[in-house]
N, C-alpha and C positions, 0 to 999 in steps of 0.2 A: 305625648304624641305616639299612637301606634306605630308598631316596626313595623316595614314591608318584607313580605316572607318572601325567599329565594327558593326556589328549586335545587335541592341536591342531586338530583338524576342527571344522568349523563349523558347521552343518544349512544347507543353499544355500538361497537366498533370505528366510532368516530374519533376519540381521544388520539392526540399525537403525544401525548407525553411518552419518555422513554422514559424506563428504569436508566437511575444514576449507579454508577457503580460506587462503592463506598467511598475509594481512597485510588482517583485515576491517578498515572503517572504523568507526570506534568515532564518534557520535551523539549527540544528546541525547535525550531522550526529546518534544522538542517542536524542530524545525527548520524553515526556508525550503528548500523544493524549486521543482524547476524541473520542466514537461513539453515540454520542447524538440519535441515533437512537434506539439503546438499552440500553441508559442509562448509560453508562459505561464512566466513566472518569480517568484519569491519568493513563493508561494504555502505559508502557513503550514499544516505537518502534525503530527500526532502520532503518534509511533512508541508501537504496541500491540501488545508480545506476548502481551496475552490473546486478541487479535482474531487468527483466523486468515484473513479476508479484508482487503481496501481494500477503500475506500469515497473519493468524491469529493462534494463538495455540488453540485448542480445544480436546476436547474429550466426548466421548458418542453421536459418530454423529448416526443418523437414520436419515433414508429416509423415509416421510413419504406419503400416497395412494396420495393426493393431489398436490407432485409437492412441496412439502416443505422440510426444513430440522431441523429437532431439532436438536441442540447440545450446549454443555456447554464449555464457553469459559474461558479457566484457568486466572487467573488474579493475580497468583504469580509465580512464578519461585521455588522462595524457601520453598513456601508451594500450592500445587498441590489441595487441598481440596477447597481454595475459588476460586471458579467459578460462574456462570452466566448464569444459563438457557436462551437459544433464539431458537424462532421458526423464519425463513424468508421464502419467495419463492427462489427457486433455479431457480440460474438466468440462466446457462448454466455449462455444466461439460465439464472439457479437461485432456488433459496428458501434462501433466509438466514433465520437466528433473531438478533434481536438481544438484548444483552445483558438484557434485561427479558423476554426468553421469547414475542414476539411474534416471527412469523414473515412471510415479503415477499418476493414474486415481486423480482429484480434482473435488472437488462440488466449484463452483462460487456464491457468494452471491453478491449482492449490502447492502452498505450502505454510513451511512455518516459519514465523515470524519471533525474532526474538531480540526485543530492547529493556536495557534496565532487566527489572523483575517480571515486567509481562512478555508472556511467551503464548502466541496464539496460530490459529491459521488459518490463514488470507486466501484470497485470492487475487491472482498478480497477471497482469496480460504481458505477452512476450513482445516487445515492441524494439525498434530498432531508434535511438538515442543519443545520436554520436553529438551532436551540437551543444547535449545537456549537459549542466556541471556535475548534477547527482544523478550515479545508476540506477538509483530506485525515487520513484514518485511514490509516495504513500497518499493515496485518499479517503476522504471522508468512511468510507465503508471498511477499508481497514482499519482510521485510527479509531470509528466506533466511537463506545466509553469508555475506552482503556484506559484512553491518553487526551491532555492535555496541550495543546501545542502553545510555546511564549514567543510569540513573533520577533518579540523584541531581542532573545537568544538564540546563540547556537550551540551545541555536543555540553549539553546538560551532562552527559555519559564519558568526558574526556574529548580532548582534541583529539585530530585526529595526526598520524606523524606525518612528520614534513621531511 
């Protein structure tokens, strides 16, 4: 019985595949991240592949004449007082919808990102989060193919202290 021949051609610029990266970091779906860029470490997130932004909790944002943002980034949940003064350059602002169908002008910053061995840089909207358990949302754009998320785990990287 003769084969039926396939076509190996591809339509150019049509393919979705994404390069894999060799050896992602597999994650929990709740971890301690660090932003070595402001100096902040053990800052509890939650990896969200529904969310396809980040998000940081902050408050006392200002815009400042230069294209900058000051604001202080909360660093407890349960106590709202210790924060983190940061000035950055504002990398681009957008409108986000959040998961409830409400929509919000966002200031975009860069920084860096630092879990386990992968160390990259993101970019994180400055958002106000007080209801959230995790100060940072990590989404699909920044976990990329770094990382791996295990639903079913949390702090792959250590607990966190109680």
């Amino acid at each position: 019985m003769p084969r039926k021949k396939t076509s190996s051609k591809k339509r150019a610029g049509r393919s979705r595949a994404k390069p894999k990266p060799a050896n992602p970091l597999v994650i929990g779906w709740r971890e301690r991240v660090d932003l070595p860029d402001w100096a902040v470490t053990g800052l509890l997130a939650k990896a969200d592949t529904g969310a396809k932004s980040s998000a940081i909790d902050v408050r006392s944002l200002e815009v400042l004449p230069d294209e900058t943002v000051r604001f202080q980034i909360v660093l407890s949940r349960t106590d709202r007082r210790k924060i983190k003064t940061i000035t950055a350059p504002i990398h681009r602002r957008v409108r986000v919808r959040s998961s409830n169908g409400q929509t919000a002008d966002r200031i975009i910053v860069l920084t860096t990102l630092e879990v386990g061995r992968v160390k990259k840089t993101i970019e994180i909207g400055l958002a106000s989060r007080p209801s959230m358990l995790c100060r940072v949302l990590l989404g699909r754009t920044a976990l990329g193919t770094d990382f791996v998320v295990d639903p079913a785990n949390r702090f792959h990287f250590g607990e966190p202290a109680t």
